[in-house]
N, C-alpha and C positions, 0 to 999 in steps of 0.2 A: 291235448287238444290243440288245433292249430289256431295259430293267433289270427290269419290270416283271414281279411272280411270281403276283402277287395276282389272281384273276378278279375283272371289275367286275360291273355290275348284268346282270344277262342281260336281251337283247331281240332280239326273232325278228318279223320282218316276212317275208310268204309274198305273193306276187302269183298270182291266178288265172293258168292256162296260157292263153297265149296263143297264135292262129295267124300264123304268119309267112309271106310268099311271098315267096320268094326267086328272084330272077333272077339263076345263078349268076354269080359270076364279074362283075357290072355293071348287074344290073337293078334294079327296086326290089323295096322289102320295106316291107310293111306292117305294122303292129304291132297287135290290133284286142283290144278288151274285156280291158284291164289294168285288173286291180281289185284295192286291196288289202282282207286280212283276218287275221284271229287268228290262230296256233295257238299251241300249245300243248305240243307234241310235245319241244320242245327247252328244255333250259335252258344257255345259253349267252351270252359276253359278246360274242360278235361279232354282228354283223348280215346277213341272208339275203333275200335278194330274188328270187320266182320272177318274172319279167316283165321282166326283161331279156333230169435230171439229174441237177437230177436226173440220173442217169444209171446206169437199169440194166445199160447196155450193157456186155460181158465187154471187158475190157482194150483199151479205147480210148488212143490215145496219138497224136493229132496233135498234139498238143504236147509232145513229148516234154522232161523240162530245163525245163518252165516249168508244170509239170500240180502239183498235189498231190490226195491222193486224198478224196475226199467220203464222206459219211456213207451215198449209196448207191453207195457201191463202183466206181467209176468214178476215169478221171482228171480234175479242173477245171484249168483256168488258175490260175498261179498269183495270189493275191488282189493282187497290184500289176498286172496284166497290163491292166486297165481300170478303174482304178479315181482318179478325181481326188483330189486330196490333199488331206488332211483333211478328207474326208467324214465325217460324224458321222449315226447314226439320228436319223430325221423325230420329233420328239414327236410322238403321238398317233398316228401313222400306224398302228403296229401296232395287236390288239386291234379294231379295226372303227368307226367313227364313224356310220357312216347307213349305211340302205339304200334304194335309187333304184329306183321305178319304172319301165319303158320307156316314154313318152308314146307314146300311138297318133299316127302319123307316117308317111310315105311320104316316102320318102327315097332315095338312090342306095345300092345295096348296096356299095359301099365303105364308106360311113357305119358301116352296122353291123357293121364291124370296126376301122374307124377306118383303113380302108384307100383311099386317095385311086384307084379303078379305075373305066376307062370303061365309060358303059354299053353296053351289047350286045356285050360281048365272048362270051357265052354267051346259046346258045337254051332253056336247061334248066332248067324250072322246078321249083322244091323246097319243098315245104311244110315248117317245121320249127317245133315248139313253141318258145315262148318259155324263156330258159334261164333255170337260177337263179345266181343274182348270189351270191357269198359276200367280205366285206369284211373283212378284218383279219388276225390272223397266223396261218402255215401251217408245218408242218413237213414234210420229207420225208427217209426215211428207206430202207435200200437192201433191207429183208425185213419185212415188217406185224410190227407187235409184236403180243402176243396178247391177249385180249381183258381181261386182270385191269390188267396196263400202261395201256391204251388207257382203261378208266376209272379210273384212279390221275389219269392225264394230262388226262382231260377238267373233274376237279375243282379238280385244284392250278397244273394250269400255264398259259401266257398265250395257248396254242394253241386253234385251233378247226375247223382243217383240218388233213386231211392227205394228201398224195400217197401213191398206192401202183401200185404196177407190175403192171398188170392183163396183161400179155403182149406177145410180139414176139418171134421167132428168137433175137434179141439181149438179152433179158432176161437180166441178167449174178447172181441172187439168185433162191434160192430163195424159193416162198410156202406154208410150211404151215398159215398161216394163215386164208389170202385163201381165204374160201369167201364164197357168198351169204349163209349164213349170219354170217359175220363182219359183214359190211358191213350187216346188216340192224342186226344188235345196235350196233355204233358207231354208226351211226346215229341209232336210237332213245335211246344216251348223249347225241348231241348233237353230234356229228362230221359236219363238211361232208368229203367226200369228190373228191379230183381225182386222174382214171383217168392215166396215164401209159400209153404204148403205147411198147417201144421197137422199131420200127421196123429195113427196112435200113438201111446205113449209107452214107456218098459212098465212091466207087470210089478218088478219091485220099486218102483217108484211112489213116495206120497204127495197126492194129488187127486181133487175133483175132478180130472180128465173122464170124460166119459165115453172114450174110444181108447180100450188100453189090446196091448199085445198079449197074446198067450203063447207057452210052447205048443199048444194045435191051433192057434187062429196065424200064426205071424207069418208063413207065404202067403197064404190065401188071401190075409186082410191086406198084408203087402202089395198085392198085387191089384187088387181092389183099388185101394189106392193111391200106389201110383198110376193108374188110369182115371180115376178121379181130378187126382193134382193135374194133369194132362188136360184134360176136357175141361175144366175149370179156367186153364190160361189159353186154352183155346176159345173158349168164348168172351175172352177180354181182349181178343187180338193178339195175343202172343204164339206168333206160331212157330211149328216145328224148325230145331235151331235155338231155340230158347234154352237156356237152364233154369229150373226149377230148382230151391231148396227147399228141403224135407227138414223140419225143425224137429228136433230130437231135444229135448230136455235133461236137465241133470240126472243123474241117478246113480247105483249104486253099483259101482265097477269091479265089487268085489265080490258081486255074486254071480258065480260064473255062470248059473243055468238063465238068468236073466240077461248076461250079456251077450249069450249064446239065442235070444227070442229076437232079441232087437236088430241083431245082427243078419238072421235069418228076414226079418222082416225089410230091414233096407236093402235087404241083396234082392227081394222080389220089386222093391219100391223101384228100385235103378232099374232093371231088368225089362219093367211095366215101362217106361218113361222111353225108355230106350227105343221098344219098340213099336213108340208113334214118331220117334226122331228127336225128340225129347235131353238137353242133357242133362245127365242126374249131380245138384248138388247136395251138401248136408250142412246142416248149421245145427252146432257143440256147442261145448263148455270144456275146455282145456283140461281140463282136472277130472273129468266124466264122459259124459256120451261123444264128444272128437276125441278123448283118447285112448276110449276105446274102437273107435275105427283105425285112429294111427295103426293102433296093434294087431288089429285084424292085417292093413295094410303090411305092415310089418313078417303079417305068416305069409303073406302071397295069397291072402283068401281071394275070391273073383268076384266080380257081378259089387266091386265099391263105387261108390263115389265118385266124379269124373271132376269136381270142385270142393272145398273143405273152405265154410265158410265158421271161423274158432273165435266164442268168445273170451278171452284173455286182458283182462280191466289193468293193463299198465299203462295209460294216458301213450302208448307206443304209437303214433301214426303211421305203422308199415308192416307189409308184410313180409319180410324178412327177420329182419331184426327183432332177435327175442321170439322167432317161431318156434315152438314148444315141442315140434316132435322133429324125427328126424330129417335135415335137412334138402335130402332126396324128394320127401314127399311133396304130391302135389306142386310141383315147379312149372314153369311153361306159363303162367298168366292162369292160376288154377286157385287163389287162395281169397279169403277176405276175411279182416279183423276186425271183431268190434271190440274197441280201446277202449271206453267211457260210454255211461249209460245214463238216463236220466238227467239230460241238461236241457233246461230251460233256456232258449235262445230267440232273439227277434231280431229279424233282418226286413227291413221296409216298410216297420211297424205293424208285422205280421207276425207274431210269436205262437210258438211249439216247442213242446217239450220230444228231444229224442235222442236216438244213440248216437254216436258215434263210430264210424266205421271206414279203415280206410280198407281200398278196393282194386283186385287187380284180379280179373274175374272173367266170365260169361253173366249176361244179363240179358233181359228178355230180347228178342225178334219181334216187332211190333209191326204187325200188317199195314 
């Protein structure tokens, strides 16, 4: 966890919307008329770039005997469960360092996830704006604080995103918060915003989830909802250009007809997302449902991931350092790690309890 309480110099880098062409799943994608400019809109000490668990899930427990419970309300692994010894936070990694333009490029759509997949595995071509990149530290928390917190938070503490649970059968926390309106005003304080969708769940999972995956429900429902998670951030103001993460929960990776349902089901989830302009990310568990995408990744399967947001409980504030799969994957400003979970913190005499996460990513489009 970073010591660090003080916000630095504010700077906000904004890249023009760019057009993307994506060959799902294996083709190329072009990057065309990345330009940067001002604005002005935020004052913040991270950095933002257009041109590039969380877990609201109700009483998940594949891990039973090795979970403890996280700030959004769910079970994690326990914090020794993957984590190398004596990992210590990245200096500077938190708080944000630069922000990176996408070079105009044609490339293999693997690239632009940092996902090694052959091309022509897919005929479906997707136009998608260029995302906005947000670098530095994130918190997420299991219900939206309200809006007096949310600028207490934006002035005193080290944060500059924050995840919030935009919907999903599975969504385990209420939001009386979470209106358009909310996000509009966070926003406008200066908060980079990342949509969570929580998703069904894997069939051999145990857990009160009551939207789970079958081998005959898991494109169909997949695709269900990711147009749901879609229409959901589109009525909060987040529009297309946004990334969504699809929360996938722990489970059991060694059963292959089960990692074979979920897999089937994210590849429709990305697929759906895609094609409202949508980009698809996923948020894991190192040791479970992200390492089974790494591997999916790893065959060249198509239609993954475009972000791998991995929880990994080594107090590490980076996403590099100590990245658990192969270091190909997901590069380019495509990852975000939740380090520590369940910390009670007050900045301006506004205290929440939440995760820790640092972040180098796409995060919402906010109209």
């Amino acid at each position: 966890m970073s010591n660090r309480r003080q916000p630095k110099q504010r700077r906000y880098i904004a890249l023009s919307v760019a057009s993307l062409i994506l060959l799902a799943g294996g083709g190329a994608i072009a990057a065309e008329a990345v330009s940067s400019r001002g604005n002005d809109d935020t004052q913040q000490s991270e950095n933002v770039a257009d041109g590039t668990g969380p877990d609201g899930a109700a009483g998940t427990g594949a891990t039973a005997g090795t979970a403890k419970p996280s700030a959004s309300g769910a079970a994690k692994p326990a914090a020794g469960a993957s984590s190398p010894a004596g990992a210590t936070p990245s200096a500077g990694a938190p708080g944000g360092a630069s922000a990176h333009a996408t070079p105009s490029a044609t490339t293999a759509a693997g690239a632009r996830s940092g996902v090694p997949q052959s091309p022509g595995q897919s005929s479906t071509v997707v136009r998608l704006p260029a995302p906005r990149i947000f670098t530095g530290q994130a918190f997420d928390t299991c219900t939206a604080p309200n809006l007096t917190t949310m600028n207490t938070w934006r002035k005193s503490s080290p944060y500059g995103a924050a995840a919030v649970y935009i919907g999903g059968k599975n969504r385990g926390c209420a939001q009386p918060q979470l209106t358009s309106s909310w996000v509009r005003s966070v926003h406008s304080a200066g908060w980079q915003l990342i949509p969570l969708y929580v998703g069904a769940q894997p069939p051999c999972q145990t857990s009160r989830n009551p939207e789970r995956i079958t081998a005959a429900n898991a494109a169909s429902l997949g695709t269900a909802d990711g147009a749901d998670a879609v229409a959901k951030a589109s009525a909060l103001g987040m529009r297309s250009g946004s990334a969504i993460y699809l929360d996938m929960e722990a489970y059991d990776i060694g059963n292959a007809s089960c990692v074979q349902s979920v897999l089937t089901y994210v590849q429709a989830w990305d697929r759906a997302a895609h094609a409202k302009g949508y980009w698809a990310g996923f948020y894991g568990f190192s040791q479970s449902s992200a390492a089974a995408i790494a591997t999916a990744a790893g065959s060249h399967k198509a239609d993954l991931p475009d972000a791998l947001w991995y929880a990994r409980y080594d107090n590490n504030a980076d996403t590099t350092t100590g990245f658990p799969f192969a270091s190909g994957l997901w590069t380019g400003h495509r990852r975000g790690h939740q380090y520590a979970v369940n910390k009670k913190e007050t900045f301006g005499g506004a205290t929440v309890t939440v995760d820790h996460n640092a972040w180098d990513a796409p995060v919402a489009v906010v109209n």
